[in-house]
C-alpha positions in Angstrom: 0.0 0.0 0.0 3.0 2.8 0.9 4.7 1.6 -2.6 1.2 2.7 -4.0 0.6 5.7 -2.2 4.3 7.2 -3.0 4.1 5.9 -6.9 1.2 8.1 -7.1 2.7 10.8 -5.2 5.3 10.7 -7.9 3.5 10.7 -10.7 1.5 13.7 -9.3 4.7 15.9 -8.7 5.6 14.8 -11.8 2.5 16.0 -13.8 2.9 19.3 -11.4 6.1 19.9 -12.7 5.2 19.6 -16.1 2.0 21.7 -15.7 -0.3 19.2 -16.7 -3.7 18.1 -15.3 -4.3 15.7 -12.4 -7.1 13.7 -11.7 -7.7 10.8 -8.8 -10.9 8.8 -8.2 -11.2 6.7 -5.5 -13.4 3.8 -5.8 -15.3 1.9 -2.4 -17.1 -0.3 -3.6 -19.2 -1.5 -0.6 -19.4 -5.0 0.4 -17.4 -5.7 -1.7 -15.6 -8.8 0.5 -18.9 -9.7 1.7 -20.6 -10.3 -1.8 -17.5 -12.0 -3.6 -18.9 -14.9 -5.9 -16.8 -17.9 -5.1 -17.9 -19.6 -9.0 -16.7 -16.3 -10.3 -13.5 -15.7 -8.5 -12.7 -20.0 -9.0 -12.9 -19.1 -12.8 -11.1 -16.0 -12.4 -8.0 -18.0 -11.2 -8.7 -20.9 -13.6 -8.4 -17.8 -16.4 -5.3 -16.6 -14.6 -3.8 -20.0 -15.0 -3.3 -21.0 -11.2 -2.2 -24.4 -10.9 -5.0 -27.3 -10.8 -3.5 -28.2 -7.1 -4.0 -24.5 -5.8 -7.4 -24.4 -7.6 -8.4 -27.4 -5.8 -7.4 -26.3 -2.6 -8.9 -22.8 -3.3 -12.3 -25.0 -4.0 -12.2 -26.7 -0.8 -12.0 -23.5 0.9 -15.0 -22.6 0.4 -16.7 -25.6 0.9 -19.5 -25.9 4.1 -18.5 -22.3 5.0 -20.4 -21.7 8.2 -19.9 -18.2 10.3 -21.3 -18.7 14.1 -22.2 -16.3 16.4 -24.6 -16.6 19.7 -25.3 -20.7 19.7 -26.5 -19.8 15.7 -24.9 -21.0 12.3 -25.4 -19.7 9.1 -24.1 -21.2 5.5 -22.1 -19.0 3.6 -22.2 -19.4 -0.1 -19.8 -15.9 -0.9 -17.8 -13.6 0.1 -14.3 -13.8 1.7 -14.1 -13.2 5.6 -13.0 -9.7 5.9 -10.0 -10.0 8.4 -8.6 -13.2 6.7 -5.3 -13.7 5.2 -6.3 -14.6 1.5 -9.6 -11.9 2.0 -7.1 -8.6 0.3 -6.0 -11.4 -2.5 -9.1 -13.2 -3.0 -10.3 -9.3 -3.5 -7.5 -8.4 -6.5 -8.2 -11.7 -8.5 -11.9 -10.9 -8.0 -11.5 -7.5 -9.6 -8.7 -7.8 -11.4 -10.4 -7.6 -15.2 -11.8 -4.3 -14.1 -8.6 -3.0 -13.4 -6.7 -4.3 -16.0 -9.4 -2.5 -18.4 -8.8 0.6 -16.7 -5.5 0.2 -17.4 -5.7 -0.5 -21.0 -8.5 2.2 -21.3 -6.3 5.0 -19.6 -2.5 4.1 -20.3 -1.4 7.0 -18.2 -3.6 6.0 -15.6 -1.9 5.0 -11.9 -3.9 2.2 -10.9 
């Protein structure tokens, strides 16, 4: 995230210097975590050519996903646990076609 932030601190200065025009957009997109498609990200990393072991792993993650709280269980069937280890990955492969798009849209675009 700091590589990020000082990449685009750079490239700001830079456009400064060279008096041209500066734009940022920020985008939250909310739940995003919590509404994560698990066929769709499993075909995103198929697509991305993750290896058939990892893949299978990845599959049996998210099999009989329960969350529990107060004596109650509920079936999950998307989303990645916010507060997880592979949550902030499982989140890039999810939308990474959108950003790759942006990127080849907008070639001088920090992204």
């Amino acid at each position: 995230m700091e590589q990020a932030l000082q990449y685009t601190l750079r490239k700001i200065r830079a456009s400064h210097d060279t008096k041209k025009y500066t734009a940022a957009v920020s985008l939250d997109i909310k739940g995003a975590l919590d509404h994560a498609k698990w066929p769709i990200l499993l075909q995103n990393l198929e697509e991305a050519g993750i290896s058939h072991y990892l893949l299978r792993t990845l599959q049996q993650y998210f099999v009989q996903r329960t969350v529990g709280a107060n004596n109650k269980k509920v079936n999950l069937e998307h989303g990645c646990l916010q507060g997880s280890v592979l949550g902030p990955y499982l989140w890039n492969i999810m939308y990474d076609k959108i950003i790759r798009r942006i990127e080849q849209t907008y070639p001088h675009a920090c992204v």
